[in-house]
mmCIF file as gemmi writes it, N, C-alpha and C atoms, coordinates in Angstrom:
data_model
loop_
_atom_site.group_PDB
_atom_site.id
_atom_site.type_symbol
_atom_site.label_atom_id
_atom_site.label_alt_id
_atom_site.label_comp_id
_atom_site.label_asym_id
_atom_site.label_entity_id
_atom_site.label_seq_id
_atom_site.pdbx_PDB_ins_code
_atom_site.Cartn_x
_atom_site.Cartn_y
_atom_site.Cartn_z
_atom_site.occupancy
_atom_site.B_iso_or_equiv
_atom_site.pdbx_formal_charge
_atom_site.auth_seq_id
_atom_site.auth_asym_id
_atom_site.pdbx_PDB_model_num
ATOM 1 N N . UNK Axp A 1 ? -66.692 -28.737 -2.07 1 0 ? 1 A 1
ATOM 2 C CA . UNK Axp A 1 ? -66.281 -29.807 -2.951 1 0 ? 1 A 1
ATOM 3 C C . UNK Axp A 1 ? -67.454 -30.754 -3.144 1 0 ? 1 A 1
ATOM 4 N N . UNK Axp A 2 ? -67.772 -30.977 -4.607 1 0 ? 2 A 1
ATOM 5 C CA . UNK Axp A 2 ? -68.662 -31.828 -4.941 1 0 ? 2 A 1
ATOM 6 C C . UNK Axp A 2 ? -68.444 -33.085 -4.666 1 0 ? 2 A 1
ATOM 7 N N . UNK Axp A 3 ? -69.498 -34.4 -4.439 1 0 ? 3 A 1
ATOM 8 C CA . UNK Axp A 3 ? -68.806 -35.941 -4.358 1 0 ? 3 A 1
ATOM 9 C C . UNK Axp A 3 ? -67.785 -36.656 -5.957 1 0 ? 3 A 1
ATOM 10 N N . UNK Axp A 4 ? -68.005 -35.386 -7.179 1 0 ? 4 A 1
ATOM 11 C CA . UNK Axp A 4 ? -67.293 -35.927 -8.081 1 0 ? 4 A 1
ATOM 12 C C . UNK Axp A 4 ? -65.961 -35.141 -8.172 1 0 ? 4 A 1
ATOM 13 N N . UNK Axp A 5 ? -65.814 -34.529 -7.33 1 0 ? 5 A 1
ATOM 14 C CA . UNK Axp A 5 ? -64.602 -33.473 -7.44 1 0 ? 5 A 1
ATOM 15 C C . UNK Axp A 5 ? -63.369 -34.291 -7.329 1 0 ? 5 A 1
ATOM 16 N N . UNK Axp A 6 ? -62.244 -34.382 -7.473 1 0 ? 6 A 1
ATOM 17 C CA . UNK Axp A 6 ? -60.995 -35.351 -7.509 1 0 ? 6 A 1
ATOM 18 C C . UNK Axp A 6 ? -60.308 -34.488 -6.715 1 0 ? 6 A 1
ATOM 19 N N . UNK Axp A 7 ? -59.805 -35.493 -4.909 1 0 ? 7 A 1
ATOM 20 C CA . UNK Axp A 7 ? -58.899 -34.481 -4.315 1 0 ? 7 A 1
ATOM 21 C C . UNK Axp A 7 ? -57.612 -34.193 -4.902 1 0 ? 7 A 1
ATOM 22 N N . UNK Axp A 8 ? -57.498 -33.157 -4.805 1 0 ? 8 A 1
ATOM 23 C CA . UNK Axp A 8 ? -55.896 -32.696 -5.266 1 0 ? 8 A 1
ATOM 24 C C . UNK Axp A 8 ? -55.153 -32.253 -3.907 1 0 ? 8 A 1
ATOM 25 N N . UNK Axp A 9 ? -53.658 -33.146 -4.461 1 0 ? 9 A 1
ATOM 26 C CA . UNK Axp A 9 ? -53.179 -33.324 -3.303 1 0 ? 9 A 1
ATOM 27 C C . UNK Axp A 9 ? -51.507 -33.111 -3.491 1 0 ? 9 A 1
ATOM 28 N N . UNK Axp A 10 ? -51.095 -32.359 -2.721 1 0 ? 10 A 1
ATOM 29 C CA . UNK Axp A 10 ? -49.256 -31.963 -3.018 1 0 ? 10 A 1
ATOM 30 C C . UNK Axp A 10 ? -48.63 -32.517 -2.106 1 0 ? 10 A 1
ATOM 31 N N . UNK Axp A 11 ? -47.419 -33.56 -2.314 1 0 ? 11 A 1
ATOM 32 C CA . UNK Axp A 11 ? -46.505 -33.894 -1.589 1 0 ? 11 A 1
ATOM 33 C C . UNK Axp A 11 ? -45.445 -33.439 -1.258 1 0 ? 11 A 1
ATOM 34 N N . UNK Axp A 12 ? -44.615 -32.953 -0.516 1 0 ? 12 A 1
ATOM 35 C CA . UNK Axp A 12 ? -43.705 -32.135 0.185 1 0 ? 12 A 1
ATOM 36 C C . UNK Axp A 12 ? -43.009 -33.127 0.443 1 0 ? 12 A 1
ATOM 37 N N . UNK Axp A 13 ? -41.336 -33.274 0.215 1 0 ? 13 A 1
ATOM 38 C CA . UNK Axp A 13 ? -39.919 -34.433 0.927 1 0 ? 13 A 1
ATOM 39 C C . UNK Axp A 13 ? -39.071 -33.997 0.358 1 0 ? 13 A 1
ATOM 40 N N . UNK Axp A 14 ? -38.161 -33.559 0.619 1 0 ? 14 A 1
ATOM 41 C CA . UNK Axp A 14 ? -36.665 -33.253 0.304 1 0 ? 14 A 1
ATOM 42 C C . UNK Axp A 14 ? -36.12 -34.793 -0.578 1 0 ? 14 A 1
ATOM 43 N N . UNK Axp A 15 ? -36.667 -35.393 -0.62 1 0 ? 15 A 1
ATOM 44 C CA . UNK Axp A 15 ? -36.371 -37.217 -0.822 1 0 ? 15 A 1
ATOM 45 C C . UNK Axp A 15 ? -37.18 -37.172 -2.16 1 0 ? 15 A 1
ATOM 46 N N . UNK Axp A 16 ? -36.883 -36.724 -3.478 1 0 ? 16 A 1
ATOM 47 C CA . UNK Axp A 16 ? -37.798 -37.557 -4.533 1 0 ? 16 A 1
ATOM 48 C C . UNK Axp A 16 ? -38.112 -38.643 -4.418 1 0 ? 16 A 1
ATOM 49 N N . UNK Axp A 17 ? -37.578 -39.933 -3.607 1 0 ? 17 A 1
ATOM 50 C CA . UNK Axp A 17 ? -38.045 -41.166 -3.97 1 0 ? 17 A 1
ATOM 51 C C . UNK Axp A 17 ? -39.191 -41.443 -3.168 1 0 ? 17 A 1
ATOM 52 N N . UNK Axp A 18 ? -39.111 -40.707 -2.378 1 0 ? 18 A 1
ATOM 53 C CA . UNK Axp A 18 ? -40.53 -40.559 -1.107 1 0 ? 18 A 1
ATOM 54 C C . UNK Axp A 18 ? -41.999 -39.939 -1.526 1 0 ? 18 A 1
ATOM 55 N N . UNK Axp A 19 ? -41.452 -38.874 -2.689 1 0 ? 19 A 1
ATOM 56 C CA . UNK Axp A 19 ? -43.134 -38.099 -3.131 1 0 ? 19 A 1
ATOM 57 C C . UNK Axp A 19 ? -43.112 -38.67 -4.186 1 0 ? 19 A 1
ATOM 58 N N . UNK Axp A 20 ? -42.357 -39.08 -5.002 1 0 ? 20 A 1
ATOM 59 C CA . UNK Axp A 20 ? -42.94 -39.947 -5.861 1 0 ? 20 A 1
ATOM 60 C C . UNK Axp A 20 ? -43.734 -41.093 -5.348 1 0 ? 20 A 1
ATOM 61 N N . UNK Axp A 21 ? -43 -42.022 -4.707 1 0 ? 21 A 1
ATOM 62 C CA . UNK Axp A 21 ? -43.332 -43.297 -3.789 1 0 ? 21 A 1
ATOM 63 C C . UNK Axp A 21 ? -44.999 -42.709 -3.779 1 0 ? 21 A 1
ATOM 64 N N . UNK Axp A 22 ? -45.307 -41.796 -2.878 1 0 ? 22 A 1
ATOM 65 C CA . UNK Axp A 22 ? -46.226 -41.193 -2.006 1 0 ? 22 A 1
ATOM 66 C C . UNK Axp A 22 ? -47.822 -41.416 -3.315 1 0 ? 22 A 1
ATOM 67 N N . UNK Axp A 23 ? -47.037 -40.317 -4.518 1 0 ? 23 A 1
ATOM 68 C CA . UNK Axp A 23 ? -47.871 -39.915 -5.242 1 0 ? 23 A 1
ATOM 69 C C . UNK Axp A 23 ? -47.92 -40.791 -5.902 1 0 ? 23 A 1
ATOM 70 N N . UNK Axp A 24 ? -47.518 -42.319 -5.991 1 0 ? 24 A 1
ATOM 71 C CA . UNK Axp A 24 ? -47.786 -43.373 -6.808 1 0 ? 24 A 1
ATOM 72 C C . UNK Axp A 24 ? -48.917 -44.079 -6.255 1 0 ? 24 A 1
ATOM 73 N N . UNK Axp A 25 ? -49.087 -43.902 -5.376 1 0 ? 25 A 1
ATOM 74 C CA . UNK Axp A 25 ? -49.967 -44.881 -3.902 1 0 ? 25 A 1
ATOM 75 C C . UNK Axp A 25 ? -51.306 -43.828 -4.112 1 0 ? 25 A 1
ATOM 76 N N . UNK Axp A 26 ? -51.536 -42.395 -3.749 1 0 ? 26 A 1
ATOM 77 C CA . UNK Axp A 26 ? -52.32 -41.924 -4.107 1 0 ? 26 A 1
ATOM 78 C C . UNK Axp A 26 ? -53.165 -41.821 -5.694 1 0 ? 26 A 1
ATOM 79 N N . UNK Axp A 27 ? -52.396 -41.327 -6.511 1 0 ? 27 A 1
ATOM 80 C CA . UNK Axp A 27 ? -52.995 -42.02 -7.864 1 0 ? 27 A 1
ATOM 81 C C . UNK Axp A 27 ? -53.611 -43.315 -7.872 1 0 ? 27 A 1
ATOM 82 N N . UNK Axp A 28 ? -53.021 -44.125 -7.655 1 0 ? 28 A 1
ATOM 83 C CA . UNK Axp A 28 ? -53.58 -45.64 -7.672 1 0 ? 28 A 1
ATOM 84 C C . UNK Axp A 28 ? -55.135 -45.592 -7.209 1 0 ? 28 A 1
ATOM 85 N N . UNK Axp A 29 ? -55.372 -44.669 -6.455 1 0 ? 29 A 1
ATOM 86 C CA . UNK Axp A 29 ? -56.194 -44.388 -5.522 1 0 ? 29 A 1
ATOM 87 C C . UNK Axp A 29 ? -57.498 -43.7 -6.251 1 0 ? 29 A 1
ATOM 88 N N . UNK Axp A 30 ? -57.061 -42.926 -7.319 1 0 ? 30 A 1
ATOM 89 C CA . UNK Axp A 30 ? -58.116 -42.286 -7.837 1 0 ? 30 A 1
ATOM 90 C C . UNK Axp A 30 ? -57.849 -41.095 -7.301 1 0 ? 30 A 1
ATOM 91 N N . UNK Axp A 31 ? -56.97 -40.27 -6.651 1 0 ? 31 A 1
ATOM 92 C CA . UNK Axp A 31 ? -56.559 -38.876 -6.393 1 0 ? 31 A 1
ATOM 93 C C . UNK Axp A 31 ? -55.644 -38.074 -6.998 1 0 ? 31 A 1
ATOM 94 N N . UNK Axp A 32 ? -55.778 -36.749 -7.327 1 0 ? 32 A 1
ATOM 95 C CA . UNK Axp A 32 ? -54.581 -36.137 -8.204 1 0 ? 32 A 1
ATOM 96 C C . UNK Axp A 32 ? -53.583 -35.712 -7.456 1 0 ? 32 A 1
ATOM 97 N N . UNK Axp A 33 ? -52.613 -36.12 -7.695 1 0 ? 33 A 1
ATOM 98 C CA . UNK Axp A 33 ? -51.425 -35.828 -6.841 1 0 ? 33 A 1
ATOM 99 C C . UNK Axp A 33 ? -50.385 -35.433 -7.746 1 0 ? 33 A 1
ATOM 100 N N . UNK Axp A 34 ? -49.542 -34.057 -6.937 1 0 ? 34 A 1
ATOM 101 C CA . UNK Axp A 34 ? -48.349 -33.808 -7.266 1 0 ? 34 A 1
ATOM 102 C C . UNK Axp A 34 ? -47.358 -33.567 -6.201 1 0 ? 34 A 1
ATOM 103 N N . UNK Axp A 35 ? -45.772 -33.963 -6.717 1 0 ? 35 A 1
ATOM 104 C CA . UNK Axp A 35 ? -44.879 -33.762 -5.839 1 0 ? 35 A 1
ATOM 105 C C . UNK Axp A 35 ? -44.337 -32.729 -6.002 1 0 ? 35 A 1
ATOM 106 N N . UNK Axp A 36 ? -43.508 -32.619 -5.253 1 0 ? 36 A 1
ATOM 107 C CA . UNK Axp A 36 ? -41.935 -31.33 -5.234 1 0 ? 36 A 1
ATOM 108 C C . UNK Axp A 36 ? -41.171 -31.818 -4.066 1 0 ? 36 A 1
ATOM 109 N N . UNK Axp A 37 ? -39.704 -31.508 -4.383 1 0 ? 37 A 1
ATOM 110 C CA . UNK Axp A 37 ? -38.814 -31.752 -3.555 1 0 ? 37 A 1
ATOM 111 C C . UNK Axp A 37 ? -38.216 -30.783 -2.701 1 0 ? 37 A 1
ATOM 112 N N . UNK Axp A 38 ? -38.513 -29.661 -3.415 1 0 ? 38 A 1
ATOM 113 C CA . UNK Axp A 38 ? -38.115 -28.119 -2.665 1 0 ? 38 A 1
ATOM 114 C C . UNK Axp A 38 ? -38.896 -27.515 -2.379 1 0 ? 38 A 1
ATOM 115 N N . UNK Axp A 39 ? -38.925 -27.655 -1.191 1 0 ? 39 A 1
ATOM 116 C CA . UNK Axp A 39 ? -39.999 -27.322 -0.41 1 0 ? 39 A 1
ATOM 117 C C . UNK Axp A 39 ? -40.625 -25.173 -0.778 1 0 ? 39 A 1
ATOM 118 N N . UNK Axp A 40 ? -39.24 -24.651 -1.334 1 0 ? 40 A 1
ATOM 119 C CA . UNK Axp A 40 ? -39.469 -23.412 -1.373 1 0 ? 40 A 1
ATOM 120 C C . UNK Axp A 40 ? -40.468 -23.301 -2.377 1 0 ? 40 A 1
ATOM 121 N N . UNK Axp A 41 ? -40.277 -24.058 -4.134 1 0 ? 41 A 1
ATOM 122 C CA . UNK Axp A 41 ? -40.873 -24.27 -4.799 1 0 ? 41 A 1
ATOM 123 C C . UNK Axp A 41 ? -42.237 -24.771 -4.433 1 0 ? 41 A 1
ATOM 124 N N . UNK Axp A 42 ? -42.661 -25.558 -3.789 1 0 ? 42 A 1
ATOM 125 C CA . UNK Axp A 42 ? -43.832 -26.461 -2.892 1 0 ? 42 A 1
ATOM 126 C C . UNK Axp A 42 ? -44.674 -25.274 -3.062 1 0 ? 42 A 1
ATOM 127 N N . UNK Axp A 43 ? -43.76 -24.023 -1.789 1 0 ? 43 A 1
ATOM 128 C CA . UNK Axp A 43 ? -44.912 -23.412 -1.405 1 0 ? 43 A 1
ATOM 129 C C . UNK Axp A 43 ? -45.248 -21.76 -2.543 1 0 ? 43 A 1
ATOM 130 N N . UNK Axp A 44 ? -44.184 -21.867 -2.999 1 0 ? 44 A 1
ATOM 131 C CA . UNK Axp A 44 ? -45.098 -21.102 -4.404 1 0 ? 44 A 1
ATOM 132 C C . UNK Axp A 44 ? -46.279 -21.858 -5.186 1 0 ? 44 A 1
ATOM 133 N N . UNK Axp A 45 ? -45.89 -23.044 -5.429 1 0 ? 45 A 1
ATOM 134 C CA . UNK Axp A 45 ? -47.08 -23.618 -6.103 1 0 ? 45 A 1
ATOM 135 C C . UNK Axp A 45 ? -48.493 -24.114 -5.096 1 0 ? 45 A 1
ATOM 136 N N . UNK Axp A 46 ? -48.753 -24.246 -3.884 1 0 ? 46 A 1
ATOM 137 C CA . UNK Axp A 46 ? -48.949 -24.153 -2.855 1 0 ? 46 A 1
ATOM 138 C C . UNK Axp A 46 ? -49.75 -22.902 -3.087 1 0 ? 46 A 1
ATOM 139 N N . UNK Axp A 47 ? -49.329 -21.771 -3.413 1 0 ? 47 A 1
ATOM 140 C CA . UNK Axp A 47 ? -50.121 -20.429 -2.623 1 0 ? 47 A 1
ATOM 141 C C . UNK Axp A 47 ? -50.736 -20.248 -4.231 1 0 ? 47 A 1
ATOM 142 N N . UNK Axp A 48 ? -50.17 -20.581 -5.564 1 0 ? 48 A 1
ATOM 143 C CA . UNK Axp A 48 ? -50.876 -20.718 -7.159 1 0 ? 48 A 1
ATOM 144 C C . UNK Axp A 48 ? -51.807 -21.435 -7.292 1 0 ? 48 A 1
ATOM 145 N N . UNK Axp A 49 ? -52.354 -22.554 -6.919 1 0 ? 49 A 1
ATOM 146 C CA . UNK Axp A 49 ? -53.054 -23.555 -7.052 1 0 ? 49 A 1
ATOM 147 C C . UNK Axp A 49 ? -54.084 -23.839 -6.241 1 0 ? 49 A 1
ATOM 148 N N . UNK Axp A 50 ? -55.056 -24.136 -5.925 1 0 ? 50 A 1
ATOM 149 C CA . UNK Axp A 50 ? -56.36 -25.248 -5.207 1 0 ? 50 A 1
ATOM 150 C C . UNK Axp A 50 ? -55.205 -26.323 -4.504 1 0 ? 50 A 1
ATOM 151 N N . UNK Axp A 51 ? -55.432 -26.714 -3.212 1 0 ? 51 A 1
ATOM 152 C CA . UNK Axp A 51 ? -54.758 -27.615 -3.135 1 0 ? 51 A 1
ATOM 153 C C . UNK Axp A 51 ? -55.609 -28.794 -1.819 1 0 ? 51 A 1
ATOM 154 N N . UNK Axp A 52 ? -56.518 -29.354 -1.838 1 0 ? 52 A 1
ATOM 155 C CA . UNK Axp A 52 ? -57.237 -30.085 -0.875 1 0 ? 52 A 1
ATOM 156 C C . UNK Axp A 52 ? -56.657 -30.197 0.624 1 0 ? 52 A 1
ATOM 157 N N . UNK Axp A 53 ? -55.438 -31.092 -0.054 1 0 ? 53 A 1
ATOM 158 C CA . UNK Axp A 53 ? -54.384 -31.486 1.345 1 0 ? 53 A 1
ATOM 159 C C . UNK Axp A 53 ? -52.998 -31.108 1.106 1 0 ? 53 A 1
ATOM 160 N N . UNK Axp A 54 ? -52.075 -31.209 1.928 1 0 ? 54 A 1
ATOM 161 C CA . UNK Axp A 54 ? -50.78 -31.024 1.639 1 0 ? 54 A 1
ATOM 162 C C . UNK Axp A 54 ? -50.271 -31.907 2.787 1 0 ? 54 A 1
ATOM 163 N N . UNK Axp A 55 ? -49.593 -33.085 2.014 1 0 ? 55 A 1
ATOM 164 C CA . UNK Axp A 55 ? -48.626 -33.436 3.17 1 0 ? 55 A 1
ATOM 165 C C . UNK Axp A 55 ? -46.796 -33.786 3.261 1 0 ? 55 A 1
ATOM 166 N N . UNK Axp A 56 ? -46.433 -32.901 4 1 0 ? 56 A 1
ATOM 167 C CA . UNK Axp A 56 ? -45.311 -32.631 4.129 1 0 ? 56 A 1
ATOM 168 C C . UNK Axp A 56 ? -43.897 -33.316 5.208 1 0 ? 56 A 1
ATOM 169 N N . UNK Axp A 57 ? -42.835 -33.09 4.588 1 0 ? 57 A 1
ATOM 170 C CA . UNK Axp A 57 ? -41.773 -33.906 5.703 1 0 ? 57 A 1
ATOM 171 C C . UNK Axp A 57 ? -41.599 -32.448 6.672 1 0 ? 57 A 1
ATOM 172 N N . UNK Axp A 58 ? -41.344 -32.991 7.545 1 0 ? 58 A 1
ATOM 173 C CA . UNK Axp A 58 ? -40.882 -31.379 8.43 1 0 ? 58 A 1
ATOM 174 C C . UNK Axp A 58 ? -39.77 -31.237 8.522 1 0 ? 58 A 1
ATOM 175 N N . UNK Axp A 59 ? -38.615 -32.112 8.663 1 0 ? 59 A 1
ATOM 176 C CA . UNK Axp A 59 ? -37.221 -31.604 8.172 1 0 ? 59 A 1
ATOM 177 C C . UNK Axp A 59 ? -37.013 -31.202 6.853 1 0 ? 59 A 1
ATOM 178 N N . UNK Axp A 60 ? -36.686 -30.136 6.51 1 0 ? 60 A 1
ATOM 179 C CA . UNK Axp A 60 ? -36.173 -30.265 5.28 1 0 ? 60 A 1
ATOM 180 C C . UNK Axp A 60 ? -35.37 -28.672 5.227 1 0 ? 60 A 1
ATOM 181 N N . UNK Axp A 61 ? -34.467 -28.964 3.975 1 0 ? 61 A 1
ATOM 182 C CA . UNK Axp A 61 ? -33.414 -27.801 3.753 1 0 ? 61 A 1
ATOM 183 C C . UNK Axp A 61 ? -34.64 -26.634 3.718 1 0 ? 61 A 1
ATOM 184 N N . UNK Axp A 62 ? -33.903 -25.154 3.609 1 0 ? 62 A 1
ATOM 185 C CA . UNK Axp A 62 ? -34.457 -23.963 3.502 1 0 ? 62 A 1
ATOM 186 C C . UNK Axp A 62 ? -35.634 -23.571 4.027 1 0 ? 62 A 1
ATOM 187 N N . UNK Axp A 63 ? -36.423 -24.689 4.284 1 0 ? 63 A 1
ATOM 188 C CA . UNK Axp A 63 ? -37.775 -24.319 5.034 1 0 ? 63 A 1
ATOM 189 C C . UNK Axp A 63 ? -38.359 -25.285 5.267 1 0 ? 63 A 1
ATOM 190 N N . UNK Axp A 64 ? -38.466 -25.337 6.961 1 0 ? 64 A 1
ATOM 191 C CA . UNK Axp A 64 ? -39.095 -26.99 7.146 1 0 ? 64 A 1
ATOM 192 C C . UNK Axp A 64 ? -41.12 -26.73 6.666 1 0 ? 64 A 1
ATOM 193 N N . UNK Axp A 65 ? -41.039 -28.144 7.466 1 0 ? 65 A 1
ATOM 194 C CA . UNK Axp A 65 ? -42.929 -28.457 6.4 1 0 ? 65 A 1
ATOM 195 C C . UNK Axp A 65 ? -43.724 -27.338 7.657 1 0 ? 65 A 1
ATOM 196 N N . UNK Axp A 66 ? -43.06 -26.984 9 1 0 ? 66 A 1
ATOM 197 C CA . UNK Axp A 66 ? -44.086 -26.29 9.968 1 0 ? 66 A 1
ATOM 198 C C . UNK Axp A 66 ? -43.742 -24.744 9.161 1 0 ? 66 A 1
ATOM 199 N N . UNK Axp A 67 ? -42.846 -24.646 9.186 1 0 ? 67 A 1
ATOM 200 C CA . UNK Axp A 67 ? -42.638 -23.076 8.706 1 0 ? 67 A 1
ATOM 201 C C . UNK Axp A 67 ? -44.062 -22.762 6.987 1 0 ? 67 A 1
ATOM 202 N N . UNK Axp A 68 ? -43.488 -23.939 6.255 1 0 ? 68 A 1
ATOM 203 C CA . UNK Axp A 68 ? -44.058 -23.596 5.14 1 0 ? 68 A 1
ATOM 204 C C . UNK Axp A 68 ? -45.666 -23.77 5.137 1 0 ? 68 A 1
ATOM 205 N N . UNK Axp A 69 ? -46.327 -24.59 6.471 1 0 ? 69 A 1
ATOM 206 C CA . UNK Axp A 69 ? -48.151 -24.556 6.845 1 0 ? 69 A 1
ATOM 207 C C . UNK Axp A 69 ? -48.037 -23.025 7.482 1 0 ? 69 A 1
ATOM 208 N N . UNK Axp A 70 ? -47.106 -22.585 8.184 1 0 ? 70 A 1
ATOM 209 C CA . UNK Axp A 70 ? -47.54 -21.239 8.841 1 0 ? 70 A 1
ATOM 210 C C . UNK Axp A 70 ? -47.676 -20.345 7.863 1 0 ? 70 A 1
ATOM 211 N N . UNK Axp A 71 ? -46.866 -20.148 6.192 1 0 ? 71 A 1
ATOM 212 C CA . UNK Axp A 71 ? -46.959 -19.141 5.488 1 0 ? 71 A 1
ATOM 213 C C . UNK Axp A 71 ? -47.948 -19.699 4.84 1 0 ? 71 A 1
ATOM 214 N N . UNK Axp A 72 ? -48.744 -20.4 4.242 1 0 ? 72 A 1
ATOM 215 C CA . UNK Axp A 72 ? -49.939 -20.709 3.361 1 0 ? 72 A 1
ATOM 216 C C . UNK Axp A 72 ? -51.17 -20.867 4.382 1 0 ? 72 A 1
Protein backbone atom coordinates (compact mmCIF):
# COMPACT_ATOMS: atom_id res chain seq x y z
CA UNK A 1 0.00 0.00 0.00
CA UNK A 2 1.13 3.31 -1.21
CA UNK A 3 1.09 6.54 1.41
CA UNK A 4 -1.82 7.77 -1.08
CA UNK A 5 -3.74 4.61 -1.08
CA UNK A 6 -7.22 5.13 0.96
CA UNK A 7 -7.71 2.32 3.65
CA UNK A 8 -10.64 0.36 2.86
CA UNK A 9 -12.35 -0.82 5.56
CA UNK A 10 -15.65 -3.27 6.25
CA UNK A 11 -17.74 -3.13 9.24
CA UNK A 12 -19.36 -6.25 10.54
CA UNK A 13 -22.71 -5.79 13.50
CA UNK A 14 -25.79 -7.48 13.36
CA UNK A 15 -26.92 -3.73 14.68
CA UNK A 16 -27.20 -1.33 11.50
CA UNK A 17 -27.10 1.52 13.80
CA UNK A 18 -23.61 0.45 14.99
CA UNK A 19 -21.84 0.09 11.29
CA UNK A 20 -23.34 2.82 10.18
CA UNK A 21 -22.46 4.81 13.49
CA UNK A 22 -18.89 3.10 12.89
CA UNK A 23 -18.62 3.99 9.16
CA UNK A 24 -19.69 7.58 9.80
CA UNK A 25 -16.66 8.18 12.24
CA UNK A 26 -14.32 6.50 9.78
CA UNK A 27 -15.28 8.49 6.67
CA UNK A 28 -15.03 11.61 8.58
CA UNK A 29 -11.65 10.37 8.81
CA UNK A 30 -10.66 10.24 5.28
CA UNK A 31 -11.13 6.25 5.07
CA UNK A 32 -13.39 4.18 2.77
CA UNK A 33 -15.65 2.36 4.64
CA UNK A 34 -18.41 -0.07 4.15
CA UNK A 35 -20.95 -1.80 6.30
CA UNK A 36 -23.12 -5.00 6.37
CA UNK A 37 -25.29 -6.34 8.86
CA UNK A 38 -25.20 -10.00 7.84
CA UNK A 39 -22.48 -11.13 8.62
CA UNK A 40 -22.96 -14.13 5.93
CA UNK A 41 -23.20 -11.44 3.26
CA UNK A 42 -19.95 -9.58 5.04
CA UNK A 43 -18.05 -12.48 4.26
CA UNK A 44 -18.90 -13.01 0.60
CA UNK A 45 -18.06 -9.53 0.01
CA UNK A 46 -15.08 -9.99 2.29
CA UNK A 47 -13.55 -12.87 0.13
CA UNK A 48 -14.77 -10.35 -3.52
CA UNK A 49 -13.04 -7.36 -2.58
CA UNK A 50 -9.45 -5.78 -1.22
CA UNK A 51 -10.28 -5.22 2.17
CA UNK A 52 -7.35 -3.42 4.52
CA UNK A 53 -9.15 -4.11 7.88
CA UNK A 54 -12.24 -5.71 8.96
CA UNK A 55 -13.80 -5.03 12.11
CA UNK A 56 -16.32 -7.14 13.44
CA UNK A 57 -19.00 -7.84 16.43
CA UNK A 58 -18.42 -11.47 17.50
CA UNK A 59 -21.86 -12.26 18.52
CA UNK A 60 -23.88 -12.39 15.84
CA UNK A 61 -26.76 -14.59 14.15
CA UNK A 62 -25.53 -17.39 11.59
CA UNK A 63 -21.93 -16.79 11.98
CA UNK A 64 -20.13 -15.11 14.68
CA UNK A 65 -17.12 -12.38 13.72
CA UNK A 66 -14.38 -15.47 15.03
CA UNK A 67 -15.89 -18.03 12.75
CA UNK A 68 -16.13 -15.55 9.78
CA UNK A 69 -11.82 -14.29 10.41
CA UNK A 70 -11.21 -18.16 10.39
CA UNK A 71 -12.92 -18.58 6.80
CA UNK A 72 -11.26 -15.41 5.06
Amino acid sequence: MNSEETLKILVVDDDPAITRTICSFLKLSGYQCNDESDPLVALRRAQDDDYHLIITDLVMPNLDGLEMVREL
